[in-house]
N, C-alpha and C positions, 0 to 999 in steps of 0.2 A: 311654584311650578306652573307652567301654564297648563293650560286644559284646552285638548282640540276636540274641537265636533267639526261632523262631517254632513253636509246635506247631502244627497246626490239624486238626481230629479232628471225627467225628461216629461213629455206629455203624458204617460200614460200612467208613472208612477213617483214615485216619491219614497226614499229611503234616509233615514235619519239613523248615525252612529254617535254615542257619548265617549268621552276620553278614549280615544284615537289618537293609538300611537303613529308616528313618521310612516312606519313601516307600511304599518296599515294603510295610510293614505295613500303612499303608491300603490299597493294593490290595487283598489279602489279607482285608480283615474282612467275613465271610461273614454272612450270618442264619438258614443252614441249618446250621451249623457253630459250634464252640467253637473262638475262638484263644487260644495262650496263647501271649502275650509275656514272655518273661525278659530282661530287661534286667541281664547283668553289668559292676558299675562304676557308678561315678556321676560320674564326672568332668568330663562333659560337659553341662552346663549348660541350652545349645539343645537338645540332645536329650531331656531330662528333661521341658522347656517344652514339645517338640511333640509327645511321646509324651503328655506333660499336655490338650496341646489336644484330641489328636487322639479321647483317652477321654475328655475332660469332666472331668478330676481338676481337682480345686479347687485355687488356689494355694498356701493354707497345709497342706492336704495333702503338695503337692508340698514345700515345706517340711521337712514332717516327715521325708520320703523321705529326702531329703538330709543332716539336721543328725541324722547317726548316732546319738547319744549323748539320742537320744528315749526314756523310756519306753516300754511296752510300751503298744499302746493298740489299740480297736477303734472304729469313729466308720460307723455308720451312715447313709447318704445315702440320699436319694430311689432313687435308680437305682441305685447300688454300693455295697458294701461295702469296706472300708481297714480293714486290717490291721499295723499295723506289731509286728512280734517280735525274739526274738532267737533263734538259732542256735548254737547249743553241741556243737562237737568236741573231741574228742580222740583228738589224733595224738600229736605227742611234747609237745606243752604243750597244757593249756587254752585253746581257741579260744572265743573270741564276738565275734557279726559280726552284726551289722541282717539282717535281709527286710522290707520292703513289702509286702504284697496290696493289690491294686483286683479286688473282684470284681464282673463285672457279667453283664447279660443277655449271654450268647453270646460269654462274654473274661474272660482272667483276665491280668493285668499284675505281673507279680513284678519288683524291685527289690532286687538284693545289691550289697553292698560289695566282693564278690571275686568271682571265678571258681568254682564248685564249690558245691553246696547239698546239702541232706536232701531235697530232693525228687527226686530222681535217682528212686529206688525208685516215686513216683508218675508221672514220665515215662515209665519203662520199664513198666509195668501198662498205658499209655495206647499205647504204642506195639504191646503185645503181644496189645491188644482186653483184657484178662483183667480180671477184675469186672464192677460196674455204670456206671464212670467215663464210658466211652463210652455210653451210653445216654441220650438226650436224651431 
């Protein structure tokens, strides 16, 4: 099952939700505010579809989200930005694992294959006010 967290931030404050349902997350999408959805997992299907609907993500976008073994690519839309990369660890072997970006007006939607990213160090910046990150 995937697991969604939710950042949701502007300059003044900074709001963090764990396992955040679809539903929730539309509540949640502010216009004075940046959300960032992390979506860990892709297993779930409907969930990929409604979080698709729910940002406007194109279907063969969502595609790509999914069929891990995608080149690297950047695809330019009207309204967002998609990103798909790869992720490179190393713990006790060479790790590489997909991320997705959708980036758009006022939300950013991340997509991994596992639990755990390289963005941790931009959460914790975002959490902590520190930079220009929070600045809208």
């Amino acid at each position: 099952m995937p697991r969604i967290t939710v950042l949701q931030y502007g300059a003044e404050s900074c709001d963090e939700l764990l396992d955040v349902t679809v539903d929730r997350v539309a509540e949640l999408l502010d216009q004075n505010s940046v959300t960032w959805v992390n979506v860990e997992g892709l297993g779930d299907k409907n969930i990929i579809e409604s979080l698709g609907d729910l940002f406007g993500i194109h279907g063969l976008t969502l595609e790509d989200i999914v069929n891990v073994h995608q080149p690297a690519n950047v695809d330019d839309f009207e309204h967002q930005l998609f990103i798909d990369a790869r992720m490179v660890s190393l713990e006790k072997s060479l790790d590489i694992e997909q991320i997705s970006l959708i980036v758009g007006k006022n939300f950013v939607v991340t997509f991994q294959e596992r639990q755990g990213d390289c963005l941790e160090a931009v959460r914790a910046r975002i959490r902590k006010g520190l930079g220009r990150i929070r600045i809208q």
